[in-house]
PyMOL Python script that loads the backbone (N, CA, C, O; Angstrom):
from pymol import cmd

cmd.read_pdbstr("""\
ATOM      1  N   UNK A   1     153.990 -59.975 -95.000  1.00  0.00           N
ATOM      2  CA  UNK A   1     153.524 -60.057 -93.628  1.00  0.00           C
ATOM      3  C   UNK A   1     154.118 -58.880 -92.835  1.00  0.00           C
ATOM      4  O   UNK A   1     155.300 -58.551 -92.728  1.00  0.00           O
ATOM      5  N   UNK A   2     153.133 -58.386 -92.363  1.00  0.00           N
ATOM      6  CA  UNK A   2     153.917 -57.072 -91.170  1.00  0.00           C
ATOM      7  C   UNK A   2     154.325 -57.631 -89.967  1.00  0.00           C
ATOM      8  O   UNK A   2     154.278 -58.858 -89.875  1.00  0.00           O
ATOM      9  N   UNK A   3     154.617 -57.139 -89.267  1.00  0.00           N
ATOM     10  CA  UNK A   3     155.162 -56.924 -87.592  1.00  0.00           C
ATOM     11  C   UNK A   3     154.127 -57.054 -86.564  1.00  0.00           C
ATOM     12  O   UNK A   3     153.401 -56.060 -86.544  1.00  0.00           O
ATOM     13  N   UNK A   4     153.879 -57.774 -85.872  1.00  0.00           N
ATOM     14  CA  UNK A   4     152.859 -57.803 -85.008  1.00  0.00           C
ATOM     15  C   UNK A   4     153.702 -56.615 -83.992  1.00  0.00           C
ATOM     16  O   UNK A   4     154.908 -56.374 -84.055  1.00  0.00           O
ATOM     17  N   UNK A   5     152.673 -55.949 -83.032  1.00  0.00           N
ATOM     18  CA  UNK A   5     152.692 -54.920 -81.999  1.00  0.00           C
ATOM     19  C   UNK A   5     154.044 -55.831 -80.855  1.00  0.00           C
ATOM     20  O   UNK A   5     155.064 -55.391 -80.325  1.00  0.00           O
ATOM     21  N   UNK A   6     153.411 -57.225 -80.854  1.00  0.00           N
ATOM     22  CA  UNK A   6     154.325 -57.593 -80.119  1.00  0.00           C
ATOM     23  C   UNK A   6     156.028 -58.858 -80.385  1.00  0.00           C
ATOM     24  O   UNK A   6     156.430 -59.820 -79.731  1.00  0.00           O
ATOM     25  N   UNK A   7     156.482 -58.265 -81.463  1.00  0.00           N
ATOM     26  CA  UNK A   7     157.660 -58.871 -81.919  1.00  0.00           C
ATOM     27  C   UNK A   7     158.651 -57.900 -81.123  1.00  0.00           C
ATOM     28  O   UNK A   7     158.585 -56.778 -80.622  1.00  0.00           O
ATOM     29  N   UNK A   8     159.659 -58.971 -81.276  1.00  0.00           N
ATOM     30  CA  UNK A   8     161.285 -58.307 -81.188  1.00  0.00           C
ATOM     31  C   UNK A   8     161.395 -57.354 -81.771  1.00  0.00           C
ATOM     32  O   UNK A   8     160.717 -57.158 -82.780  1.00  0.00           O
ATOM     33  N   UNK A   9     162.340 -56.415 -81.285  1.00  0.00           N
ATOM     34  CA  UNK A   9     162.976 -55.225 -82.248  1.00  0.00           C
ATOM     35  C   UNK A   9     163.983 -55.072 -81.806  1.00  0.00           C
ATOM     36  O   UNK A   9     164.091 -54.998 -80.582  1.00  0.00           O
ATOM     37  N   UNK A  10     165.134 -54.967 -82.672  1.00  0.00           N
ATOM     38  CA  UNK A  10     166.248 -54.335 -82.356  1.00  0.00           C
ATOM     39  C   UNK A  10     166.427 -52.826 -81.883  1.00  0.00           C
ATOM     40  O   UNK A  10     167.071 -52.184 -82.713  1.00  0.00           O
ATOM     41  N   UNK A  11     166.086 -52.190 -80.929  1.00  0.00           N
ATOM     42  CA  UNK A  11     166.377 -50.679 -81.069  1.00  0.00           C
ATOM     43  C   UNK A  11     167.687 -50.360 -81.754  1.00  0.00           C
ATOM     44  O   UNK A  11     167.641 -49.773 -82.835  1.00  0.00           O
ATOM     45  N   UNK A  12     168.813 -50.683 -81.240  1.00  0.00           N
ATOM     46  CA  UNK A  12     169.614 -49.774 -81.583  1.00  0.00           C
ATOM     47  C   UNK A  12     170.995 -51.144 -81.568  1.00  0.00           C
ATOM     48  O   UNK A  12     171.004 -52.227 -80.982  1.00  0.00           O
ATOM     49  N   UNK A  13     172.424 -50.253 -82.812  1.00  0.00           N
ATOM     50  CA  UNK A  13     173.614 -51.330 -82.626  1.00  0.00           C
ATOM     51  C   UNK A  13     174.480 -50.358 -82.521  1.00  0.00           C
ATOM     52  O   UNK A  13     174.341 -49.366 -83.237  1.00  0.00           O
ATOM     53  N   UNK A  14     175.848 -50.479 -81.347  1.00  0.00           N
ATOM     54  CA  UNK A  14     176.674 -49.716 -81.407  1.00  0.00           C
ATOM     55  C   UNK A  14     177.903 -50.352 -81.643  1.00  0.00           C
ATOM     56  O   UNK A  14     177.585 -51.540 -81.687  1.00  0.00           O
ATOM     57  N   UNK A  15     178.884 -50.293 -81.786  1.00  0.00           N
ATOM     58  CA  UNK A  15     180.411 -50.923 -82.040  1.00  0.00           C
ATOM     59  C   UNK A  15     181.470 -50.169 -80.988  1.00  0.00           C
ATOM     60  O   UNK A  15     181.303 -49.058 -80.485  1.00  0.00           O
ATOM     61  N   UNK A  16     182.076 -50.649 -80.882  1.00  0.00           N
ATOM     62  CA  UNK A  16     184.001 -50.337 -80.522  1.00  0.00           C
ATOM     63  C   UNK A  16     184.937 -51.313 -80.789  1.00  0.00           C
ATOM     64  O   UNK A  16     184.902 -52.514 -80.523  1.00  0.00           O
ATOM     65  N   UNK A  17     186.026 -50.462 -81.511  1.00  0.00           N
ATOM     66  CA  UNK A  17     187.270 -51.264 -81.954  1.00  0.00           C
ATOM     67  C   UNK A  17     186.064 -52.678 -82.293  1.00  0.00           C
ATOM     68  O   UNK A  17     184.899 -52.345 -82.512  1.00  0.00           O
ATOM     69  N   UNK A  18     186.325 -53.780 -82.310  1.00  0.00           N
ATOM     70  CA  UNK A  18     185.760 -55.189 -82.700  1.00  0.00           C
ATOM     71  C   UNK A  18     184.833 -55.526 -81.877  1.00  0.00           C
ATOM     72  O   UNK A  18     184.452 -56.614 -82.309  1.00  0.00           O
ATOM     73  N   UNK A  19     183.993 -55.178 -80.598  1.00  0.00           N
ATOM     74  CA  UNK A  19     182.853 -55.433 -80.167  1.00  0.00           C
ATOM     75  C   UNK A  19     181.779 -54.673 -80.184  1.00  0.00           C
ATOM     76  O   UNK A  19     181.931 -53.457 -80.300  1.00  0.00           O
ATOM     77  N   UNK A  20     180.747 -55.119 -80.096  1.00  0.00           N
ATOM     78  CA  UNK A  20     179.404 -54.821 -80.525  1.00  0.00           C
ATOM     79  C   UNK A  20     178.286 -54.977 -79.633  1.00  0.00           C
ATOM     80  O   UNK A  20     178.451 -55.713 -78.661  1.00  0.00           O
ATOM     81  N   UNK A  21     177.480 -54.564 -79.754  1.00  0.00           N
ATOM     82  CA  UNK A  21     176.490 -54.206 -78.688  1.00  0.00           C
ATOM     83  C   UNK A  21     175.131 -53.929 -79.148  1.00  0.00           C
ATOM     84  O   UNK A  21     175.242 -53.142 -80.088  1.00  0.00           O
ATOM     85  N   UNK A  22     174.034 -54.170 -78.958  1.00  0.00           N
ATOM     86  CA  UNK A  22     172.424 -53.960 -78.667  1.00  0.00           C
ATOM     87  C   UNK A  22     171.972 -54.095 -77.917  1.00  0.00           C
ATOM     88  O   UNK A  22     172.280 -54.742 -76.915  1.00  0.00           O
ATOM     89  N   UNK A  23     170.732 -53.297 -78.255  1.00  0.00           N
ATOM     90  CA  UNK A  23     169.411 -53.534 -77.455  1.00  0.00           C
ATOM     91  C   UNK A  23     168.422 -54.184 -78.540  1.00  0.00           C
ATOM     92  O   UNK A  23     168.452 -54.109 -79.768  1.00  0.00           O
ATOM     93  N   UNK A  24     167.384 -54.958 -77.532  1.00  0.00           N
ATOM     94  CA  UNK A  24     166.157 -55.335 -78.064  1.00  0.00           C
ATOM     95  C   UNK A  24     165.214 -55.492 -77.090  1.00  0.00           C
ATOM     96  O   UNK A  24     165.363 -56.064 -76.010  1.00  0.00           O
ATOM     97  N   UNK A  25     163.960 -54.810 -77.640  1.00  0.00           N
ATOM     98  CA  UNK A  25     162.840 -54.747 -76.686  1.00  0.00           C
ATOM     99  C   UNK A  25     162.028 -55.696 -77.219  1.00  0.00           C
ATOM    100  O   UNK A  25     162.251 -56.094 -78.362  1.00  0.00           O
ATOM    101  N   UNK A  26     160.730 -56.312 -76.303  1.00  0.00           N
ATOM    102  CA  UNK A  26     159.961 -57.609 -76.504  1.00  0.00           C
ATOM    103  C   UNK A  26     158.916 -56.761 -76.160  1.00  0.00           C
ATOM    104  O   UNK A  26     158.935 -56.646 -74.934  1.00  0.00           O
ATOM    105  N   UNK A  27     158.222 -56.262 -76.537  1.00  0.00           N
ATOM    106  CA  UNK A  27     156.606 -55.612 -75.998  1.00  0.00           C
ATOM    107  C   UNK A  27     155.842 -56.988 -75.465  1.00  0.00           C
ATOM    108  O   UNK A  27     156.257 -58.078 -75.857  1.00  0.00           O
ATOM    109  N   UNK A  28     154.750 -56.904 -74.590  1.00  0.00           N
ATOM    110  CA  UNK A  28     154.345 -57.798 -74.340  1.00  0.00           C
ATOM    111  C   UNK A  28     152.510 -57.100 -73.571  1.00  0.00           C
ATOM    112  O   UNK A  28     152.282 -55.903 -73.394  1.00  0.00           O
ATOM    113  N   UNK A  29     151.647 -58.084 -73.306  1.00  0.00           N
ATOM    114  CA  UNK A  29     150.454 -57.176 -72.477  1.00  0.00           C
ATOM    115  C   UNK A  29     151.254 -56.394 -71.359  1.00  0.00           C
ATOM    116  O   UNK A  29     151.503 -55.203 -71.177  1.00  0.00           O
ATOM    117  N   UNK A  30     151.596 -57.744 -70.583  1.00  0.00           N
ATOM    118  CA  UNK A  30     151.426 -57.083 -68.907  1.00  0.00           C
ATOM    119  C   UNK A  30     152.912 -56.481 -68.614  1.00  0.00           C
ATOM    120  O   UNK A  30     153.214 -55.800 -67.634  1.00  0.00           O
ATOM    121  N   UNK A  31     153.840 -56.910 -69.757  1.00  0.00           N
ATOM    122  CA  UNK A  31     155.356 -56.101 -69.165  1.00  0.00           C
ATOM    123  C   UNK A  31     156.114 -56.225 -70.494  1.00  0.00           C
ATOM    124  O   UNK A  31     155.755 -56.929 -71.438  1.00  0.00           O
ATOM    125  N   UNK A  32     157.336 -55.361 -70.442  1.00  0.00           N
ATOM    126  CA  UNK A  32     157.932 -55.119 -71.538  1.00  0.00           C
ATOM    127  C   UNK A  32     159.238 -55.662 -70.916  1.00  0.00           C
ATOM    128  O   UNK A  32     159.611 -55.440 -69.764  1.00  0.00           O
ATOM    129  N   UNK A  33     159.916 -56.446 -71.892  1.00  0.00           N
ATOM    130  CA  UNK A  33     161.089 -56.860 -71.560  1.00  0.00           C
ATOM    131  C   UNK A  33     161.936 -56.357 -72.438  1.00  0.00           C
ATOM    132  O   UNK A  33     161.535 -56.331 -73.602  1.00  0.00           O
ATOM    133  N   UNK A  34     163.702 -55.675 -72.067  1.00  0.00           N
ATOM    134  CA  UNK A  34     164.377 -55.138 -72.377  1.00  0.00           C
ATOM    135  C   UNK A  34     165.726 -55.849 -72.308  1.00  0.00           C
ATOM    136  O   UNK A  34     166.153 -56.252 -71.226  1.00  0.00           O
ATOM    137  N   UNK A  35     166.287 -55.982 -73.251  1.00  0.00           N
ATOM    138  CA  UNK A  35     167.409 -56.817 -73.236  1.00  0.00           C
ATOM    139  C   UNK A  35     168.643 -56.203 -73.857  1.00  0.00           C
ATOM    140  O   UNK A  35     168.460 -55.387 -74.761  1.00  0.00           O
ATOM    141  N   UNK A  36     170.146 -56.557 -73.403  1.00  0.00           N
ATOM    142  CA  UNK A  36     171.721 -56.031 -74.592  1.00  0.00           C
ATOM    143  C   UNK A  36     172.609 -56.845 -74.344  1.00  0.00           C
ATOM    144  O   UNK A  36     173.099 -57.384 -73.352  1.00  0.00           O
ATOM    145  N   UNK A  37     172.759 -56.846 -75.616  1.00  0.00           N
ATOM    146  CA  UNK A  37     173.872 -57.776 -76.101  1.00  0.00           C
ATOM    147  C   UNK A  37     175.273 -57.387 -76.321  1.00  0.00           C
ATOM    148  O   UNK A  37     175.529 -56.379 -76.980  1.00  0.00           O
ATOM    149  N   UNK A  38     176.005 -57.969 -75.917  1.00  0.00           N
ATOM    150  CA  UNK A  38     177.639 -57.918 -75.828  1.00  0.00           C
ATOM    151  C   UNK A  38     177.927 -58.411 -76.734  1.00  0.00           C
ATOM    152  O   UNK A  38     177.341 -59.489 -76.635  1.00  0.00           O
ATOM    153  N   UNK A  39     178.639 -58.424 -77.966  1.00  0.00           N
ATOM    154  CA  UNK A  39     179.788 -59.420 -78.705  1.00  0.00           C
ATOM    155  C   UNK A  39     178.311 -60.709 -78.906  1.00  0.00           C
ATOM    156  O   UNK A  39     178.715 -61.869 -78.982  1.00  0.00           O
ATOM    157  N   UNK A  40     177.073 -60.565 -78.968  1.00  0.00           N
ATOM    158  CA  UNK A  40     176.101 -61.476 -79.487  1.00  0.00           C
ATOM    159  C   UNK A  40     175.812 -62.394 -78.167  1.00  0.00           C
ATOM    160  O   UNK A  40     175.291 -63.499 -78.319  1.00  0.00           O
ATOM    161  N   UNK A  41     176.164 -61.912 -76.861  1.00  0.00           N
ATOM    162  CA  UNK A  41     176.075 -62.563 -75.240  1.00  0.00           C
ATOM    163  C   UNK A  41     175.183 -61.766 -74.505  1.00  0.00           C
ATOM    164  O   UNK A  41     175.463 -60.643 -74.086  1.00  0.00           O
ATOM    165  N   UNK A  42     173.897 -62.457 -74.315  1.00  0.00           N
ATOM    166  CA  UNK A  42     172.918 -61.569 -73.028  1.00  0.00           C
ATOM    167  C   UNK A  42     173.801 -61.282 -71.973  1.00  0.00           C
ATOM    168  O   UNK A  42     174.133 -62.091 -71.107  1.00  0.00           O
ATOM    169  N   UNK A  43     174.271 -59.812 -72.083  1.00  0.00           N
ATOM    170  CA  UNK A  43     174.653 -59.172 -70.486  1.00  0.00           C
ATOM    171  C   UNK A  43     173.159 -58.890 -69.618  1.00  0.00           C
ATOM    172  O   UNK A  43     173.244 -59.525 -68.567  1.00  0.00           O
ATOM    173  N   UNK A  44     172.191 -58.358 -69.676  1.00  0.00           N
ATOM    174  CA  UNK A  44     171.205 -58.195 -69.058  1.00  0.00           C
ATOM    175  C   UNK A  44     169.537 -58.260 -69.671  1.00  0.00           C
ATOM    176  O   UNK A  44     169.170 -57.960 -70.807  1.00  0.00           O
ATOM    177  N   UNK A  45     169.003 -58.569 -68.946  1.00  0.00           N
ATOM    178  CA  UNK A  45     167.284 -58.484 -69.341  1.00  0.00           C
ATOM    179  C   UNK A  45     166.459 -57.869 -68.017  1.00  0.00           C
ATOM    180  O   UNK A  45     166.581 -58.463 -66.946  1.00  0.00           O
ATOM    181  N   UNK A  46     165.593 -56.636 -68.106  1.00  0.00           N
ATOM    182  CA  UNK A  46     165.063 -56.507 -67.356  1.00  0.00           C
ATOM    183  C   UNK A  46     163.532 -56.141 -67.747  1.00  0.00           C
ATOM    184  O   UNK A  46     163.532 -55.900 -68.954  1.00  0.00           O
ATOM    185  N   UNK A  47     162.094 -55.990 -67.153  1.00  0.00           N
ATOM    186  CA  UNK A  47     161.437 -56.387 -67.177  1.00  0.00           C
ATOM    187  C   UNK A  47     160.768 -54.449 -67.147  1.00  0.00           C
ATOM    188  O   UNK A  47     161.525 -53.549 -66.785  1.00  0.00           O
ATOM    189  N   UNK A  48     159.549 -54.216 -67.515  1.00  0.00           N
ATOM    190  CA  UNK A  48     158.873 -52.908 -67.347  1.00  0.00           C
ATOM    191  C   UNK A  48     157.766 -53.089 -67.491  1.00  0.00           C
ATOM    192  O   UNK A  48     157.323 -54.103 -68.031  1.00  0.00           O
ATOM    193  N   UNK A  49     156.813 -51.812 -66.882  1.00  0.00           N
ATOM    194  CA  UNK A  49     155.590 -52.048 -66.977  1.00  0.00           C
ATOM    195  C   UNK A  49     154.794 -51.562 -68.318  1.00  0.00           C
ATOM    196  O   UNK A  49     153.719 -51.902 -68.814  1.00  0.00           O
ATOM    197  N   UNK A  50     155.929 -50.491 -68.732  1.00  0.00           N
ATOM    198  CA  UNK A  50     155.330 -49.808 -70.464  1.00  0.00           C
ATOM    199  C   UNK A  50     156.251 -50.136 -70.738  1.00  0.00           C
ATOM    200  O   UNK A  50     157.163 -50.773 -70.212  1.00  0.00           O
ATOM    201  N   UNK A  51     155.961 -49.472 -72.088  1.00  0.00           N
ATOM    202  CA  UNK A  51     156.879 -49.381 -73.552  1.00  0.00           C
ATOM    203  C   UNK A  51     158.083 -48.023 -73.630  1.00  0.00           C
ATOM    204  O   UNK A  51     159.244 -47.804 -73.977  1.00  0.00           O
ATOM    205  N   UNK A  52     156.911 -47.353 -73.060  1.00  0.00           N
ATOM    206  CA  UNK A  52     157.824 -45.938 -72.723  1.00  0.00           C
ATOM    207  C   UNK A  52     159.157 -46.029 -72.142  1.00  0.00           C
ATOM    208  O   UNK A  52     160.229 -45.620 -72.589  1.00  0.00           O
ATOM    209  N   UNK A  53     158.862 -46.697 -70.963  1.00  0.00           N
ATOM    210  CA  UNK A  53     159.656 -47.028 -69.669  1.00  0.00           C
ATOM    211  C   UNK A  53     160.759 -47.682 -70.268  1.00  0.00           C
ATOM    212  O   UNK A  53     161.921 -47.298 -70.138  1.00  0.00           O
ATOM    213  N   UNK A  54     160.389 -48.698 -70.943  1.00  0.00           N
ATOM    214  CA  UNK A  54     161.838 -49.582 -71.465  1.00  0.00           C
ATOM    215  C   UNK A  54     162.321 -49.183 -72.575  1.00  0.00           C
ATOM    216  O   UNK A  54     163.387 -49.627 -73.000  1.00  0.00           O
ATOM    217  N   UNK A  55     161.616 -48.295 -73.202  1.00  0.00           N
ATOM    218  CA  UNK A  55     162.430 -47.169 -74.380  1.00  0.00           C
ATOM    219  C   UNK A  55     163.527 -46.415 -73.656  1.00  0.00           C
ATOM    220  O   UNK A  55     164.727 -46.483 -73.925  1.00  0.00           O
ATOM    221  N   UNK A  56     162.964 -45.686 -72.704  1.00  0.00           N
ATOM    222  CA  UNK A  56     163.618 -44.538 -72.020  1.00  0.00           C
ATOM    223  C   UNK A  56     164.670 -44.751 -71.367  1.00  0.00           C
ATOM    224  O   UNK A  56     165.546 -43.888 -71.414  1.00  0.00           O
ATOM    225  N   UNK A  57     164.954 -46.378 -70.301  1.00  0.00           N
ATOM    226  CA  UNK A  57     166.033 -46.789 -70.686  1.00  0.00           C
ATOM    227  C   UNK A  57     166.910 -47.276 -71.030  1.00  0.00           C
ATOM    228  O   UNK A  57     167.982 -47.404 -70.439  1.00  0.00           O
ATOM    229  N   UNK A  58     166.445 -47.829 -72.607  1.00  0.00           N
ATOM    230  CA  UNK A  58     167.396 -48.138 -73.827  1.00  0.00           C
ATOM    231  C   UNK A  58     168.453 -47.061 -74.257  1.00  0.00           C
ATOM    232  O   UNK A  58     169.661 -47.172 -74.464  1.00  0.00           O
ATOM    233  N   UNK A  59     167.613 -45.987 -74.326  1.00  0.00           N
ATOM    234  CA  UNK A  59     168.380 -44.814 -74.193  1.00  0.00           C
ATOM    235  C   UNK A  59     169.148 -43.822 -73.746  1.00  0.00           C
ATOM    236  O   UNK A  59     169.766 -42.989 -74.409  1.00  0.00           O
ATOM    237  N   UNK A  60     169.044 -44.017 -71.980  1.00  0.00           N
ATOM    238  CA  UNK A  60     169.521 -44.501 -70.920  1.00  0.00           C
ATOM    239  C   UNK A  60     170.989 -44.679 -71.237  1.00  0.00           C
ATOM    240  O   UNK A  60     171.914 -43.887 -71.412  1.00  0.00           O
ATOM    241  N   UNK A  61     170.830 -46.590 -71.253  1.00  0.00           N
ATOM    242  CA  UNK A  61     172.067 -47.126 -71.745  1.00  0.00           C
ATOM    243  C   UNK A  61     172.816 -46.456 -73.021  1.00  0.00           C
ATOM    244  O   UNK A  61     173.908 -45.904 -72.893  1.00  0.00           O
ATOM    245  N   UNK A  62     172.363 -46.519 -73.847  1.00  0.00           N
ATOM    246  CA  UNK A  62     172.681 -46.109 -75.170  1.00  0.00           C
ATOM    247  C   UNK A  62     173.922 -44.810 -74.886  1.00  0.00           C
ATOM    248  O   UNK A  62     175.095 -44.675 -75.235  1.00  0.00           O
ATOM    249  N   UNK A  63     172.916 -43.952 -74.038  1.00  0.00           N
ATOM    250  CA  UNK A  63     173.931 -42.308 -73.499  1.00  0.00           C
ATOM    251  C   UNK A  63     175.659 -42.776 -73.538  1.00  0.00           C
ATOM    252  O   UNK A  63     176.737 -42.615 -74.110  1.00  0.00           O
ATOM    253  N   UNK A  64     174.699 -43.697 -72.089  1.00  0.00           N
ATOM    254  CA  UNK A  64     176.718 -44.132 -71.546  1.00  0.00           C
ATOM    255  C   UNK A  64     177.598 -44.957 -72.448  1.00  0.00           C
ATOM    256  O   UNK A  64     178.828 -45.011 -72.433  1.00  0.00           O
ATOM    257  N   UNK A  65     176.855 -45.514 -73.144  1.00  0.00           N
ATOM    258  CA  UNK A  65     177.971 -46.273 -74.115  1.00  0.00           C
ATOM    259  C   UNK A  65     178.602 -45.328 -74.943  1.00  0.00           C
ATOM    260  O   UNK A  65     179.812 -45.329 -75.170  1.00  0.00           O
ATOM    261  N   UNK A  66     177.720 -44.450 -75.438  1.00  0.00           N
ATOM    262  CA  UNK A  66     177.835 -43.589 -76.413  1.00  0.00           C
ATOM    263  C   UNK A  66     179.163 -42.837 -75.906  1.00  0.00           C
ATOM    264  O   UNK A  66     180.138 -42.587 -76.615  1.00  0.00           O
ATOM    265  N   UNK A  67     179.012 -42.516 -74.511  1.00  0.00           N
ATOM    266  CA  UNK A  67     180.126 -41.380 -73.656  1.00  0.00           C
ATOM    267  C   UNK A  67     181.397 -42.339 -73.744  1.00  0.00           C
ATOM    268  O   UNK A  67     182.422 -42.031 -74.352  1.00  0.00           O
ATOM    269  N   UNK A  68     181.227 -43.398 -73.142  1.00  0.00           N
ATOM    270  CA  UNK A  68     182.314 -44.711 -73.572  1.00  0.00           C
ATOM    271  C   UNK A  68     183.184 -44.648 -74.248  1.00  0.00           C
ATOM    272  O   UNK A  68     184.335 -45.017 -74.012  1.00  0.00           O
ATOM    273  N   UNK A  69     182.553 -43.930 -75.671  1.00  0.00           N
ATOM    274  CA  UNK A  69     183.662 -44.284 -76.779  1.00  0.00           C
ATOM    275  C   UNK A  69     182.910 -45.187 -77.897  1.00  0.00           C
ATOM    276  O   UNK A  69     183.439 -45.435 -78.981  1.00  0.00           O
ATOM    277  N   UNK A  70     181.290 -45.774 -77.430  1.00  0.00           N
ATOM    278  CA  UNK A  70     181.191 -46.714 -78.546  1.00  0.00           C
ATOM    279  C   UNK A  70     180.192 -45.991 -79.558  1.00  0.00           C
ATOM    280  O   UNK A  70     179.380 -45.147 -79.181  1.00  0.00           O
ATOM    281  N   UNK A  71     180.343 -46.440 -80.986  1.00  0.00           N
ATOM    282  CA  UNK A  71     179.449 -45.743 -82.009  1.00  0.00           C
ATOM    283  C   UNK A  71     178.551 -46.400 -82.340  1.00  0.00           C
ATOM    284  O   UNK A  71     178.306 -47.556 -81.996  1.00  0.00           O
ATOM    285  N   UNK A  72     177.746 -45.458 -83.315  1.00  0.00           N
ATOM    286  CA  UNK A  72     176.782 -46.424 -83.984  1.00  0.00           C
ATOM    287  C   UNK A  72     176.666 -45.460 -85.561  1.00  0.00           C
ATOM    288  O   UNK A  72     177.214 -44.390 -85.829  1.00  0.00           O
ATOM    289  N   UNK A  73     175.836 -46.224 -86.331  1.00  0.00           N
ATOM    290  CA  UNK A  73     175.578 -45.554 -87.917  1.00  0.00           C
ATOM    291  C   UNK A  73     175.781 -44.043 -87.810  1.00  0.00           C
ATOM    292  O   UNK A  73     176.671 -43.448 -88.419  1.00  0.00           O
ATOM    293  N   UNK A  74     174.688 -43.325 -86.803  1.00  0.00           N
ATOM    294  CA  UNK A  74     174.257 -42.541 -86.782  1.00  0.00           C
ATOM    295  C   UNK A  74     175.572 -41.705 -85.857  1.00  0.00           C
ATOM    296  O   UNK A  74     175.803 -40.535 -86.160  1.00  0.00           O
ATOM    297  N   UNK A  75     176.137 -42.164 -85.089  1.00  0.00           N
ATOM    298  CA  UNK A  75     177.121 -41.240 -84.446  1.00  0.00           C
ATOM    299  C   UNK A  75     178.835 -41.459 -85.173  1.00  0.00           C
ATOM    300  O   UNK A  75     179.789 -40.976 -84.564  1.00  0.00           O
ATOM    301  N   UNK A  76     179.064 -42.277 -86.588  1.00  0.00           N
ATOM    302  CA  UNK A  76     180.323 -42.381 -86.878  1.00  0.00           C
ATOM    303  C   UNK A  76     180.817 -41.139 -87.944  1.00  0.00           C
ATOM    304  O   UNK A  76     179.987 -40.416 -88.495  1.00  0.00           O
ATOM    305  N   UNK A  77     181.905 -41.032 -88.099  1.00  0.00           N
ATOM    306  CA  UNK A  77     182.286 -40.208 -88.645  1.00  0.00           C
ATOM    307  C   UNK A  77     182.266 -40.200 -89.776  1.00  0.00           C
ATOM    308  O   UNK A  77     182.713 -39.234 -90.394  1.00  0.00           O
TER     309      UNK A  77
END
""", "prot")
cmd.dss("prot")
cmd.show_as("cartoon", "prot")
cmd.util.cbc("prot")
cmd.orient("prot")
């Protein structure tokens, strides 16, 4: 079975020292919902009108964590 257009996705997981962090986007018709997780705890959900929009800032977020100090696969040493 594939992925429907409109499932969950994890974009992205970052770490520090023992906590952890994501995003996950919900595509939807009329709005895209954007969500991150703390230590596996909704800190925020907010709502968009594209896909673009709530990509752009997943990535956004992603920057500042990144500046933070926190990693991910792709940024560890």
């Amino acid at each position: 079975m594939s992925p429907a257009t409109s499932d969950p996705e994890v974009l992205w997981r970052l770490s520090r020292g023992r906590s952890t962090a994501h995003a996950t986007i919900f595509p939807g018709d009329d709005q895209t919902t954007l969500t991150w997780f703390f230590d596996g705890v909704m800190d925020r959900a907010e709502n968009y009108d594209s896909v673009e929009v709530a990509l752009g800032r997943a990535e956004h977020i992603r920057g500042i964590l990144l500046r933070d100090g926190w990693t991910g696969r792709d940024e560890e040493p």
